[in-house]
N, C-alpha and C positions, 0 to 999 in steps of 0.2 A: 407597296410591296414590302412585305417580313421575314420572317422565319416560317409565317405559316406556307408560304410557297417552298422550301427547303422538306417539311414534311408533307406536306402531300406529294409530291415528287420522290421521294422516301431516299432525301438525301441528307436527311439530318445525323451523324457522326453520334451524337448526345454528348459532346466536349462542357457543351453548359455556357462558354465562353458569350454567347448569346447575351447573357442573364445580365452581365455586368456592364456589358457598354450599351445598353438601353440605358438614353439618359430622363426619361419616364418611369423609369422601373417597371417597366410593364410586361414585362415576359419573368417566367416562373420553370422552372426545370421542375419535373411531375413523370412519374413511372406510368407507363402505355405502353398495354401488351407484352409487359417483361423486359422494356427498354426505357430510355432516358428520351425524352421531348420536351421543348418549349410550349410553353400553354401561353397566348396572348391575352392580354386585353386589348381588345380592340377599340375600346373607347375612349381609353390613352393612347395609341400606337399615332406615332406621326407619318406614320406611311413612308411614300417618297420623299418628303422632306427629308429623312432622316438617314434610314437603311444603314443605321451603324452597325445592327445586327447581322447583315447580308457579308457587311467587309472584313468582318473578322470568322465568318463561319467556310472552315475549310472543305465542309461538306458539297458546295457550289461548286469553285473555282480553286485550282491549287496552281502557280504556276514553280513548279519544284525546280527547274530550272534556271530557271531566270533568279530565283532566290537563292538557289545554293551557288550560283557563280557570284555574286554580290555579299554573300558571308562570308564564304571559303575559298580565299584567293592567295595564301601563304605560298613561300616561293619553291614549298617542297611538296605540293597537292599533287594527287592522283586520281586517278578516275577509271571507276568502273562502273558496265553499264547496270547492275543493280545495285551496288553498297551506293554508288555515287562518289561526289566527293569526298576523296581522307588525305588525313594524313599518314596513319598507320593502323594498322592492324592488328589485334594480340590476342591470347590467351594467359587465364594464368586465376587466381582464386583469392580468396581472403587470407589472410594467416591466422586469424582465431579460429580454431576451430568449429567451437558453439555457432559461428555466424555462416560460414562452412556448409557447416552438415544438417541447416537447418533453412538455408532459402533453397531458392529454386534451382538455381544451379552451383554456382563456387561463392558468391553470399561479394560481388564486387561490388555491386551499384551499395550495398549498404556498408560495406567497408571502407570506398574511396567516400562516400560524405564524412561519415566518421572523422577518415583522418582529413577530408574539408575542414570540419568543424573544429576538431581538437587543435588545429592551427592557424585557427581566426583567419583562414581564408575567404569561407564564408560564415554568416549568422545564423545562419539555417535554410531550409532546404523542404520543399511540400513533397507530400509523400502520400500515400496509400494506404490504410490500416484496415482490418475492418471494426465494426463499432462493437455495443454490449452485446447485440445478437449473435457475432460471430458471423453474420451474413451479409448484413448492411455495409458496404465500404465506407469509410471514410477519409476524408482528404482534409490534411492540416501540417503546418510549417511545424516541423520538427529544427527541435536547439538543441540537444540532449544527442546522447550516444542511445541510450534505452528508447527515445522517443523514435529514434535510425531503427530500431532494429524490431520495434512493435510492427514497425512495416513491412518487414521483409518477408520476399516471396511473393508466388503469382498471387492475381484476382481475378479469376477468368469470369470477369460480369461486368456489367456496364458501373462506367464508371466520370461524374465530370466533375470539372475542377472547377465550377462556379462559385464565386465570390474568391478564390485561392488567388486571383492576379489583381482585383481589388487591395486585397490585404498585404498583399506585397508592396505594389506601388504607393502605400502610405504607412510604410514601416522605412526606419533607418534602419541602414546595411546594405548586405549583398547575399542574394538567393541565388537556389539553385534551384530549377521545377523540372519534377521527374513525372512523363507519360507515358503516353502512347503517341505513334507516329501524328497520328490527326489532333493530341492534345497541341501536339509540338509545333505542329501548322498552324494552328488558329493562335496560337501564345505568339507565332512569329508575323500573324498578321497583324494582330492588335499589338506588339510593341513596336510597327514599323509607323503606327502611329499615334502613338503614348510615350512621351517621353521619358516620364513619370516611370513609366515599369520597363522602359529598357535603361535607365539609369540602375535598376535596384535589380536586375537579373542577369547572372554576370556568369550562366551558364545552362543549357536545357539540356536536357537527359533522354535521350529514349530507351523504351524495348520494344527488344524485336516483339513483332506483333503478324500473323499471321490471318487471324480472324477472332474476332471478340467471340463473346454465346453472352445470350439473354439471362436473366433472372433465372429464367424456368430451368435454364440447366441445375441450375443450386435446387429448385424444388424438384425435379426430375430425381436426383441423385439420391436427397434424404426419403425419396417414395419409392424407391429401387431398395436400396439399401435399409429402408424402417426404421426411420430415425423421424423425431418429429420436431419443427423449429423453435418451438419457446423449450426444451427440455436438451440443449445441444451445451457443450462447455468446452467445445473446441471446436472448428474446422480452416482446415486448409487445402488448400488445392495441390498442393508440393510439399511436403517436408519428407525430413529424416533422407537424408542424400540427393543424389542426382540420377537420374530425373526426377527423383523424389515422388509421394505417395501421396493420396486422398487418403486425408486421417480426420476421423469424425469421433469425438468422442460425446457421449453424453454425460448429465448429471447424474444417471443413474449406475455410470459404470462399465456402459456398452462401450466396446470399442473396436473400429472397423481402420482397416492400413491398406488399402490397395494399390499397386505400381500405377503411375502416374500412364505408364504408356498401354496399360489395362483397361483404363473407362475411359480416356480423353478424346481417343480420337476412336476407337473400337466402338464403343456404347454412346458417347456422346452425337458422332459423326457431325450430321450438317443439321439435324433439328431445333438445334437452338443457336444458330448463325444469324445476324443481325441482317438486314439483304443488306445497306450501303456498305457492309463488309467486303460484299462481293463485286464491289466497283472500286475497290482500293488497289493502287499499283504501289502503295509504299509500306516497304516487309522492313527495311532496318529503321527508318527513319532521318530520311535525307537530309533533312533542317536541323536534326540535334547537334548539337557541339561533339556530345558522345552519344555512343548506341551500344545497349548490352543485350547479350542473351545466351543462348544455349551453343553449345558447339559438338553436336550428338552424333560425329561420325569420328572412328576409327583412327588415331589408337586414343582420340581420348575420351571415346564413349568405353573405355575399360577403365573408369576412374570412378566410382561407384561414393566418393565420396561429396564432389562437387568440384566442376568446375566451368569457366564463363567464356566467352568469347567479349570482343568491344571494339571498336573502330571510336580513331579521334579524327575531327576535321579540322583541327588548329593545330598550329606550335603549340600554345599556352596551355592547353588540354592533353597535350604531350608530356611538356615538360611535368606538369604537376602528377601526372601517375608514373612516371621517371622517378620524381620526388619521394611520392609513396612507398614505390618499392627499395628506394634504399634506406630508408628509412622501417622498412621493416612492416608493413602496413599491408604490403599484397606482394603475391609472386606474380612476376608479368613475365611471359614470351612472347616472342613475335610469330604471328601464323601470315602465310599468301591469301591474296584473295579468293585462287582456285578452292581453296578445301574451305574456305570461310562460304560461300555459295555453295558446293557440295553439302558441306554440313544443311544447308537452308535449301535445296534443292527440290523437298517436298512442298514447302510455304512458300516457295520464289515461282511455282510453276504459276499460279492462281493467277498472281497480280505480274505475271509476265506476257499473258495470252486469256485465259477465262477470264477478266476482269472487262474485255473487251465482248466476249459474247454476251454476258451479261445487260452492258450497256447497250447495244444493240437491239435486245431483247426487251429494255425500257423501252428504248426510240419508238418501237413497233407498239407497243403499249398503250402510246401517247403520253410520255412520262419524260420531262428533262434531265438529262445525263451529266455527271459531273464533269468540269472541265480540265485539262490537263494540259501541258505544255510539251508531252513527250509522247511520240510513236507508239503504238502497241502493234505487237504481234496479230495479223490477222487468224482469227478463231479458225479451228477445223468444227466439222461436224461433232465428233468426240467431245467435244467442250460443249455445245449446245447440248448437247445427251446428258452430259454429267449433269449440268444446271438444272436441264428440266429435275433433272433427281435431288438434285438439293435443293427445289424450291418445293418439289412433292415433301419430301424431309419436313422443310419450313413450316409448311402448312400446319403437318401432323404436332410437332412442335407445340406451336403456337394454342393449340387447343386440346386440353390437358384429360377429356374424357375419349380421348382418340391416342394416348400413352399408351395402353393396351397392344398396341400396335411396334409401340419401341420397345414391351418386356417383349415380345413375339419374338423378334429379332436379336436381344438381346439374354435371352431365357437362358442359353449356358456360360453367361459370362459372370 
């Protein structure tokens, strides 16, 4: 047994994580249907002998529980039943401006590595860019303030971090790796047994994450909007404030700005939703040290120029954005959990109770379900309803001479 039983079961995450603890080399991260997959060789694959691949893919098995009590046990922890365990809670934004009014929300995830970096706390820190195209993401250990801030802001597309925890655990220093909740799971499987890269990673990072979207959203957008991919000299998912805009610029001159909360969830809806998306129960990232993202309700969704939410689950990860902020590096306040869930109360519903019908609705299938250590909310009928609609969505999605169907729907937007 491999990775290929993870994809047919259509429980593969696309983390990539896979890729590197094959001590064959025999699995290949390869885009399929607008998503990230392992591709085996089976002629090298040791099967059961091996299944190193199985033990670090958080797509299978997650036990969030049993992990985050084993991480985060400082004598000042708290606990709630979605952030999970913290130690506190904040809001508050970068101080540069430029960095500001230019990521996704108040520009912290890229301003606390910064002042990481500029104070040889750490050596650098993997990050998210995307490549020449402007489309392709890429992932690489940033050392540099500029190489920090090439990265900043969403990536709403698949994205894995293969070969990036290789390259860590055979560099001198100390990292920091910034993901997604699922990056953050399989980086803390595979360091619970790698010494190697739990010596050299001396922090994990998440965002908040709600549900990825495939490839085709990006091709979806520049065919809506008439833009074409080799002739593009900008895109982003978020800039120019908070919540920030879809900004497509081409070589030619064209240029397109729409509010982020205009085509994301409006136009884009569920058509390009990954399905192991929709078996995920973890929205902030329960295994990170820190967790950043948006905090879009009231009074600081009136702040139009950017600002973050973050939860820390250690002292140590405390004190050093303590550090930060007197030091002049970020503005931090303290928020409750109540309004930190409120702000997230549209992305907390999914993986709090539909994440469970979904699952269900594999079982019935004949499809294996991912594993979890913690209760879900038993589904109503309401949530089967939804599903069926987001998997009709999916379908449409997925097959691009059947888009016709999403300008339909989408014709006065």
């Amino acid at each position: 047994m491999n990775v290929e039983f993870v994809t047919k079961n259509r429980l593969c995450v696309g983390c990539g994580l896979c890729e590197d603890v094959c001590p064959k080399k025999c699995i290949t991260i390869k885009r399929y249907r607008g998503e990230l997959r392992p591709v085996v060789n089976s002629t090298s694959c040791l099967g059961m002998k091996c299944k190193r691949c199985l033990k670090v893919c958080p797509g299978v098995e997650m036990n969030l529980n049993v992990m985050a009590n084993m991480l985060f046990c400082d004598n000042t922890i708290k606990e709630d039943r979605c952030i999970g365990r913290y130690v506190a809670l904040h809001i508050g934004y970068s101080r540069d401006k430029d960095i500001r009014f230019h990521s996704a929300s108040g520009g912290m995830v890229s301003q606390f590595l910064i002042y990481l970096l500029e104070k040889n706390i750490i050596d650098g820190a993997v990050v998210t860019g995307f490549g020449k195209d402007h489309l392709t993401p890429l992932s690489y250990i940033a050392r540099t303030k500029d190489e920090i801030v090439n990265a900043r802001s969403s990536k709403y597309c698949p994205v894995a971090l293969n070969k990036m925890g290789d390259k860590v655990a055979h560099l001198d220093g100390k990292y920091v790796i910034v993901g997604l909740p699922c990056h953050i799971q399989g980086f803390r499987k595979r360091m619970a047994n790698d010494k190697h890269l739990r010596e050299k990673v001396v922090g994990l990072f998440a965002i908040y994450c709600s549900s990825g979207r495939n490839y085709y959203a990006q091709d979806y957008l520049l065919y809506h909007y008439g833009f074409k991919r080799n002739e593009l000299n900008y895109f982003a998912f978020r800039d120019n404030g908070c919540l920030g805009n879809l900004l497509i610029e081409s070589e030619s001159g064209k240029h397109l700005e729409v509010p982020f909360s205009n085509y994301y969830g409006r136009m884009l809806r569920s058509f390009f939703k990954p399905h192991r998306c929709l078996t995920c129960i973890d929205h902030y990232g329960e295994l990170a040290d820190v967790c950043f993202g948006d905090i879009h309700i009231k009074p600081y969704s009136d702040d139009h120029v950017g600002i973050n939410s973050w939860i820390t689950r250690t002292n140590y990860w405390e004190q050093q954005f303590k550090n930060a902020a007197k030091e002049g590096y970020v503005k931090m306040d303290d928020v409750d959990a109540e309004t930190l869930n409120n702000s997230q109360a549209t992305m907390l519903y999914p993986k709090k109770r539909r994440a469970k019908a979904v699952m269900n609705m594999d079982r019935l299938a004949g499809r294996s379900i991912p594993k979890y250590d913690k209760s879900l909310e038993r589904p109503r009928l309401k949530d089967y309803i939804s599903e069926v609609v987001c998997m009709c969505q999916q379908f449409i999605g997925r097959r691009k001479p059947l888009w016709f169907i999403i300008e339909f729907i989408n014709r006065n937007k």
